[in-house]
N, C-alpha and C positions, 0 to 999 in steps of 0.2 A: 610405403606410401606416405608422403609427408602430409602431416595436417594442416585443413584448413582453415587460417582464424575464423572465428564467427564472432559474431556482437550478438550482447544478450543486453535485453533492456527490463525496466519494470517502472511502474510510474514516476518513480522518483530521479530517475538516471540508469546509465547502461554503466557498462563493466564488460572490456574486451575479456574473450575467453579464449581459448586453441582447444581444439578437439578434431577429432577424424571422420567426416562422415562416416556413416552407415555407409550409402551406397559408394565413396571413395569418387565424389564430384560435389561441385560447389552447385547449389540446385538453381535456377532463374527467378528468385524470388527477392524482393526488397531487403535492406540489410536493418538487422531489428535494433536503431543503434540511433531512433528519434521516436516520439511520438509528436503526430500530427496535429497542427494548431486547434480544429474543432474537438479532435479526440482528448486533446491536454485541456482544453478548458470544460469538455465535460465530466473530464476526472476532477480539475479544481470542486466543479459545481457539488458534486456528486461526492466528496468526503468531505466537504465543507457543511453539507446538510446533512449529514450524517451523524458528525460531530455535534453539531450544534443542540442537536438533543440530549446531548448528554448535560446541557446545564440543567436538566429536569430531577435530575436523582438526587434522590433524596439521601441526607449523610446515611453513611454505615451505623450498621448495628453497634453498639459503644462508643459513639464519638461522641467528645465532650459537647452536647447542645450547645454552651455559652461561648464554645471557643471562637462559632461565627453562625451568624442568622442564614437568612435564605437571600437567595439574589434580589437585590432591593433596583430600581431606576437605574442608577448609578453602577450600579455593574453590570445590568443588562446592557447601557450604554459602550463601557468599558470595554467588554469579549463584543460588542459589535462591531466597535473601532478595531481592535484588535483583530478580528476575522476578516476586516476589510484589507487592514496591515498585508495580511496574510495573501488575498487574492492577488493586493499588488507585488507579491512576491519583495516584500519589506520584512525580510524575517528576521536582523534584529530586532526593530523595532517592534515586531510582533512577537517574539520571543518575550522581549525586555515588558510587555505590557500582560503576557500571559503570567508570566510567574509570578507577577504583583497579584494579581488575579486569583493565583493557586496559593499563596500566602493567606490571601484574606478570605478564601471560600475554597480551605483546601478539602473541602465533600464532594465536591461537584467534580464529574468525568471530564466532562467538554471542556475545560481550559488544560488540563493536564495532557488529554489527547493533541489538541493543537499546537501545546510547547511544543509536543512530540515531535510533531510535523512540524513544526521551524525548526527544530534544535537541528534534526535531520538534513533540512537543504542546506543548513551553515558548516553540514561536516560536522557534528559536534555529536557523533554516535551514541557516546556512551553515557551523554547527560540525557540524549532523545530516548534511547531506551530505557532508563529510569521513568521519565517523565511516562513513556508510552506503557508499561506495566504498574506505574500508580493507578493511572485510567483506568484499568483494567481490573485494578484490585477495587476500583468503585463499581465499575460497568461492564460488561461483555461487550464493548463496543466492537462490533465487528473492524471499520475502518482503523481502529488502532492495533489490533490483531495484525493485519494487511501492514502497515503501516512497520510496524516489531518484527515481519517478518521482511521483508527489504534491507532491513538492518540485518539481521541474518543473514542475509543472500549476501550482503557488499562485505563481512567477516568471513565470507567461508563457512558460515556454518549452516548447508544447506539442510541436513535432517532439520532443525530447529525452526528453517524459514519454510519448511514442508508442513511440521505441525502448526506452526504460525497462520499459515493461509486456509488450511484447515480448520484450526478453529474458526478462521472467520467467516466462514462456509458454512458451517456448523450453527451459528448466528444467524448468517443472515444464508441460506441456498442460493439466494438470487444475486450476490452480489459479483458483480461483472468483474471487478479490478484484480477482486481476489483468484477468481477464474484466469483469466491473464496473466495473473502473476504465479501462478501454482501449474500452469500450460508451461510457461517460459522456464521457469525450473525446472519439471519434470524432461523436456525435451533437451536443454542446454547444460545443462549439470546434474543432472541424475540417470538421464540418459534411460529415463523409463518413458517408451512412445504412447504405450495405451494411456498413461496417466495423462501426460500432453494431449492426446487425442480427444479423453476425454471431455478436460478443461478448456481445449481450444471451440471443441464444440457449442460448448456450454457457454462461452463468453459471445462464441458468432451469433447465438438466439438472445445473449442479452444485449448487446454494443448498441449504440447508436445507430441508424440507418447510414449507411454510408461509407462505414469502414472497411473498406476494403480490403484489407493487407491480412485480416483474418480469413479472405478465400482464399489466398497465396498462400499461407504458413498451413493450411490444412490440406492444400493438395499437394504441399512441400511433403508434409509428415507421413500422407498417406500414401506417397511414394514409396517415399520410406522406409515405412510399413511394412509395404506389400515387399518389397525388394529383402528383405529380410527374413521374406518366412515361406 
């Protein structure tokens, strides 16, 4: 039986895969290979606020006090401009304004995690996944967990991007993206259904009113499922 492509997506972008169905037919379901304009701008909303709390932390335990004070006017301005940078989907410019940012208040989570996320949409992985586990060496930020793990996902290195979405889970229970994104992996490359089922669930009770393509991909799985056992 030849396989049939599927597209796997995650917030950040998709990545064609080839796999075989379970049941050996291509199911009547959307193809997972865009996120929709309401749905993308409430993911914007929604790790953009996330993040942003992380300029509240306070330095780690043995950081040099003198090497930089606490967020003054002027850098609260800064990572505003820059978060705005970022909404417009200007990521160098948002990039180029975060690292000055992490230079002069390299304590703080929230400009390290958002490098992250720029560094990420420019393709630039392996500087974004630095930046994204500095963050994390400050904060548990769940969205930069989420975030590390996509990077994961687009390397191939799906164990990694499993613990990844998990921990951010682990953070925050309720958080929707990570549900979605740990649904999409379990089902599309791990090829584990209960995990997917569980996660796809979990995301249909948190999503937006509205999204619909979560009843589809769950009476897709549940097909599936059942066809299997």
């Amino acid at each position: 039986m030849p396989a049939v492509p599927r597209t796997g997506c995650t917030t950040s972008g998709c990545a064609r895969v080839s796999s075989v169905w379970r049941n050996c037919c291509r199911p009547a379901t959307p193809r997972r290979n865009a996120v929709s304009r309401p749905l993308k701008l409430w993911i914007s909303a929604l790790l953009l606020a996330l993040l942003v709390s992380g300029c509240a932390v306070a330095p780690r335990d043995g950081a040099d006090a003198g090497a930089a004070g606490p967020f003054d006017s002027a850098d609260v301005a800064a990572f505003e401009a820059a978060l705005a940078q970022l909404r417009a989907e200007r990521y160098e410019q948002a990039a180029a304004a975060l690292r000055k940012l992490t230079v002069r208040q390299p304590q703080y989570s929230g400009p390290w995690a958002n490098l992250g996320i720029a560094l990420a949409r420019l393709g630039r992985d392996d500087e974004a996944a630095q930046a994204l586990q500095q963050a994390l060496a400050l904060k548990a930020l769940p969205a930069a967990h989420n975030e590390l793990g996509m990077l994961h996902r687009r390397a191939g290195r799906f164990a990694e991007a499993r613990k990844a979405y998990e921990a951010a889970l682990a953070t925050d229970p309720d958080f929707a993206l990570a549900h979605r994104n740990l649904g999409m992996l379990c089902d599309l490359y791990l090829y584990d259904l209960d995990c997917a089922l569980t996660h796809y669930q979990a995301y249909g009770r948190l999503a937006p009113a509205g999204d619909k393509e979560i009843e589809l991909w769950l009476a897709d799985l549940q097909q599936r499922l059942s066809s299997s056992r």
